[in-house]
SEROMI-693332 format. One record per residue (C-alpha): residue in one letter; x, y, z. Coordinates in pm, whole numbers, padded with zeros to 5 digits, always signed. Layout:
AXYZ...
This chain:
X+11504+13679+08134X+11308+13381+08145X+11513+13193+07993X+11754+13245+08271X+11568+13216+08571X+11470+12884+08429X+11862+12810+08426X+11936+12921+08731X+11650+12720+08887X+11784+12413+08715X+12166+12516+08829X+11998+12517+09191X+11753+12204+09220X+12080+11948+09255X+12167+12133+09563X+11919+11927+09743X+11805+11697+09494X+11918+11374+09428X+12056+11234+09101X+11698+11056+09048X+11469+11336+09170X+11754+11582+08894X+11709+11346+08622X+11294+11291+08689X+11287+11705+08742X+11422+11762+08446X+11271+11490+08205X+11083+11790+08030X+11336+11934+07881X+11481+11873+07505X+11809+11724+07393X+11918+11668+07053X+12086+11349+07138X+11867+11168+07355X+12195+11008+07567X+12271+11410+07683X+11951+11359+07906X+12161+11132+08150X+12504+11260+08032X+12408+11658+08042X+12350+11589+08433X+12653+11404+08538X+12844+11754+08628X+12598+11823+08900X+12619+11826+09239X+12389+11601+09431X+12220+11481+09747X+12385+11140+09795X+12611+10999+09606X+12695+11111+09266X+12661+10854+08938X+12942+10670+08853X+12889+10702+08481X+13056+10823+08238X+12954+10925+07885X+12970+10714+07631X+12792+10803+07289X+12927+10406+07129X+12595+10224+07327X+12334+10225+07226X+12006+10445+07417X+11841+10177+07572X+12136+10080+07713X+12207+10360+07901X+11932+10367+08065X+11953+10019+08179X+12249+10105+08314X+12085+10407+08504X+11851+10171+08640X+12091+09923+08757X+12342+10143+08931X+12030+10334+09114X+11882+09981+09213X+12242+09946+09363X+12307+10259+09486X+12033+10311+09658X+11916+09978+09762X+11549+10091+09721X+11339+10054+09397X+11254+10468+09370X+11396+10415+09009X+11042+10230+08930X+10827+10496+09035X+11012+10699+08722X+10844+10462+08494X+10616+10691+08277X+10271+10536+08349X+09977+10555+08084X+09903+10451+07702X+10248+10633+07607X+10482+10393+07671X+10801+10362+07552X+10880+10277+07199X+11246+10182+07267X+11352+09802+07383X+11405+09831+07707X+11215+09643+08012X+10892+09764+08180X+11088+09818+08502X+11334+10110+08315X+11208+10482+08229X+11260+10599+07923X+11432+10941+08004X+11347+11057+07637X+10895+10993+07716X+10750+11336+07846X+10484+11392+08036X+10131+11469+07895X+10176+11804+07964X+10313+12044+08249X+10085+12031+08552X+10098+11631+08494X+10482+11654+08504X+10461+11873+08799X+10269+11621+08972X+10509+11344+08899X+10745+11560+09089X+10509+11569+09373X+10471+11194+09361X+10852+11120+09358X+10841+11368+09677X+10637+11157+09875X+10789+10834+09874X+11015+10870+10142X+10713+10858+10329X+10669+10522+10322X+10794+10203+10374X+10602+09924+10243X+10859+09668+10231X+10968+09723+10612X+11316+09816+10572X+11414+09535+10356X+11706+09601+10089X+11625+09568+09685X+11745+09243+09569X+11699+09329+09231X+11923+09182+08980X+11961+09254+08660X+12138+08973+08406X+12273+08955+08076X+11931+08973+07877X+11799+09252+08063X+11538+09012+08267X+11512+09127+08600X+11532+08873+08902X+11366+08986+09185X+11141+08866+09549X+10804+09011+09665X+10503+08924+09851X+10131+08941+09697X+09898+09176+09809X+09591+09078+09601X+09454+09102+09273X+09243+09373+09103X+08887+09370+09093X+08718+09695+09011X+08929+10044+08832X+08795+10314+08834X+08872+10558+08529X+09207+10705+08480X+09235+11055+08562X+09469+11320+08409X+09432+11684+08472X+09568+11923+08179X+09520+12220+08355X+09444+12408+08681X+09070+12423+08584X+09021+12041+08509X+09102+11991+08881X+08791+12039+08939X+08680+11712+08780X+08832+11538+09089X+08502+11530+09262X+08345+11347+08968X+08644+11085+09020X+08589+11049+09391X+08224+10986+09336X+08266+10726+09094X+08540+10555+09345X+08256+10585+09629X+08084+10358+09411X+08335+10132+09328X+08406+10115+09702X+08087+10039+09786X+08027+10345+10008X+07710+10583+10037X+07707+10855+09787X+07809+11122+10049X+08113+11064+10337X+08001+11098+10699X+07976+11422+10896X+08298+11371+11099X+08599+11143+11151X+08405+10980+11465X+08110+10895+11247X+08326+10763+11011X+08367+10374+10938X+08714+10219+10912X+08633+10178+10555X+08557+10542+10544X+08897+10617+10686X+09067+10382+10462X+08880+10561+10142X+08974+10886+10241X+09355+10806+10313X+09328+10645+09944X+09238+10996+09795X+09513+11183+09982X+09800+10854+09982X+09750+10914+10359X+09944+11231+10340X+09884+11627+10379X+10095+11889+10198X+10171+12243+10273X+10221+12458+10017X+10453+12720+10039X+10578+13011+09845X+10857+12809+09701X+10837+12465+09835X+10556+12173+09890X+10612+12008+10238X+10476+11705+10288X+10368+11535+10611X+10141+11218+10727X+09729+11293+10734X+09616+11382+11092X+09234+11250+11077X+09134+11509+11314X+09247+11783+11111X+09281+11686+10792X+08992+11444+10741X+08762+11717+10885X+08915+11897+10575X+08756+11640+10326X+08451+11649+10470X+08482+12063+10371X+08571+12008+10015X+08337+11746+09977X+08057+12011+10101X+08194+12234+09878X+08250+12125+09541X+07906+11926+09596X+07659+12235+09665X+07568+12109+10030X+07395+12438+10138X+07515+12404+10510X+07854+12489+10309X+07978+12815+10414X+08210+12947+10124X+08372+13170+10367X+08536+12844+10515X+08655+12727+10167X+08940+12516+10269X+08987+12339+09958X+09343+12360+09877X+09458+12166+10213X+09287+11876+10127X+09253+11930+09714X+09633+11980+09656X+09709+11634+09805X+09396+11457+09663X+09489+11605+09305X+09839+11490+09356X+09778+11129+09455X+09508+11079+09187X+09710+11217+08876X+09790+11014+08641X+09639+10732+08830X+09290+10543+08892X+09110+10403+09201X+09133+10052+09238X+08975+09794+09462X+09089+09432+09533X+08922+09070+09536X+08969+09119+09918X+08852+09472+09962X+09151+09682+09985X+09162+10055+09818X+09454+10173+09661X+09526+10419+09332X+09731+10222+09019X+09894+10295+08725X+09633+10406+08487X+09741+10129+08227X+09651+09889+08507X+09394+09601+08429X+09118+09366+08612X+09325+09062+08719X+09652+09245+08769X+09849+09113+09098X+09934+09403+09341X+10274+09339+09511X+10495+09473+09784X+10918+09395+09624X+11176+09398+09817X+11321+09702+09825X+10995+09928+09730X+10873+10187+09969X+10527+10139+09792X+10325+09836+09627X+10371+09755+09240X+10132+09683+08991X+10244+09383+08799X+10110+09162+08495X+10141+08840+08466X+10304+08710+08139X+10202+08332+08132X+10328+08246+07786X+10705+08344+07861X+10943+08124+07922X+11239+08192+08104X+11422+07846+08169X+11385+07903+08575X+11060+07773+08673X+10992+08125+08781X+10638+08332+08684X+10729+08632+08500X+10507+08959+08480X+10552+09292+08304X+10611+09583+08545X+10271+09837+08507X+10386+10087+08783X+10397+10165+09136X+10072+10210+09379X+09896+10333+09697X+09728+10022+09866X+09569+10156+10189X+09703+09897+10454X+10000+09748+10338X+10254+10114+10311X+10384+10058+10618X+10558+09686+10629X+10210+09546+10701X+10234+09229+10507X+10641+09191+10584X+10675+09108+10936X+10982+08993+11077X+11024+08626+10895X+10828+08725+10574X+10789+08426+10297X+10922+08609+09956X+10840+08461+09620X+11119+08501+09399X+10947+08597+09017X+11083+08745+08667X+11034+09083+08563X+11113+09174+08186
């Protein structure tokens, strides 16, 4: 019975799922030939438009899903397909590009893939590159050509957090405090959002991605953070899951604030640039490592730089790391209306 409520669950996601958000939703699951895990979706129906492939078991694996990441980069004119990258020490073992997901990598376990979901969820919520289209392309040696504009560079990371279960969420709070530190903010948060220091506010819409969720019965609705409500939320789980006596358990309002702070932080770690900004990266991410907004991207990118390569067009070229929460710069901050892109390599 299982068994077939898991089917039927599948059957139904398309309905209002897009090819991406199928293929991401169902990464978890087994194939015997790892080309079925595009293929076995292709007779869905989707949100959007459909894929245009069609199978073809004579390429090769990595091929494939180049392919998948080229005709979502021009399908969709966005860069969602790089948030798909599976981030942490398990990358791929196949030759393909930093910029492609390997359909065939799981997640480290359940709740972690859950949260991925989540994650994919939320990034129609933002807009960091203002509207601008992907330009994105994709030649003959699988070397991406692409335009962004720098953020900053990393500073200070925090460790990377994973949670294997429900009960390990409660480890969050020894993340936060360590990012308090890193941030360079008192050990406790102030009493209330008009106590509360712009850096404050920018700390706690790093821990939440500057987003609440509501969690239903059968769905997770996600909406922007209201700092009157939903900061005065932190400051309630903070009490909380710290022992401050004033606390009253009765008032336990963890979940509004904990479900969106254990969503943004999976899988991820708190960063800080050379010029101050928070944000949450890729937990493969490293000291040095330029923070961009591409063309195309509703969120920043981690990238890192790969000095030694030579490409033949003058151009730097970096190794994509994964996508990121930079407090600041998700809203077309740093585009403007005449923004000056640097054109760069990605391989």
């Amino acid at each position: 019975m299982a068994q077939m409520e898991a089917l039927h669950a599948m059957r139904a996601f398309p309905q209002a799922a897009s090819f991406l958000e199928t293929l991401h939703h169902c990464r978890q699951r087994r194939c015997t030939n790892p080309r079925d895990k595009i293929y076995g979706m292709l007779g869905m129906e989707f949100k959007g438009r459909a894929s245009c492939l069609q199978p073809n078991y004579d390429i090769s694996v990595e091929q494939l899903f180049v392919d998948v990441a080229r005709e979502q980069l021009e399908q969709t004119r966005t860069l969602d397909v790089l948030s798909c990258v599976v981030p942490g020490k398990r990358r791929t073992s196949l030759g393909i590009p930093s910029y492609v997901p390997d359909w065939t990598l799981m997640t480290k376990n359940i709740l972690t893939h859950h949260l991925s979901v989540d994650h994919l969820m939320t990034l129609p919520h933002y807009n960091a590159s203002g509207g601008f289209p992907a330009e994105f392309h994709i030649g003959p040696d699988n070397r991406a050509l692409t335009k962004g504009i720098e953020i900053d560079r990393i500073e200070a990371l925090g460790p990377a957090c994973f949670f294997s279960d429900l009960a390990s969420c409660g480890q969050a709070k020894d993340y936060v405090k360590e990012a308090r530190r890193l941030a360079g903010l008192p050990g406790s948060p102030p009493e209330s959002s008009e106590a509360a220091s712009a850096r404050e506010l920018a700390f706690w819409r790093t821990l939440c991605g500057n987003l609440a969720v509501h969690v239903g019965e059968e769905s997770r609705d996600w909406r922007a953070a209201d700092p009157a409500v939903d900061y005065e939320s932190y400051l309630q789980w903070s009490d909380i899951v710290n022992g401050v006596p004033s606390a009253d358990p009765q008032l336990d309002d963890r979940p509004a604030f904990e479900d969106a702070l254990v969503a943004t932080l999976s899988a991820r770690r708190f960063m800080r640039t050379g010029k101050g900004h928070f944000g949450m990266v890729a937990p493969d991410s490293r000291l040095g490592d330029v923070v961009m907004v591409l063309a195309g991207g509703r969120v920043p990118y981690v990238l890192h730089e790969e000095p030694g390569y030579e490409t033949g067009n003058g151009l730097v070229t970096h190794s994509f790391i994964g996508d990121a929460y930079v407090d600041g710069f998700m809203y077309g901050e740093c585009v403007g209306d005449d923004p000056e892109w640097m054109w760069l390599n990605l391989i």
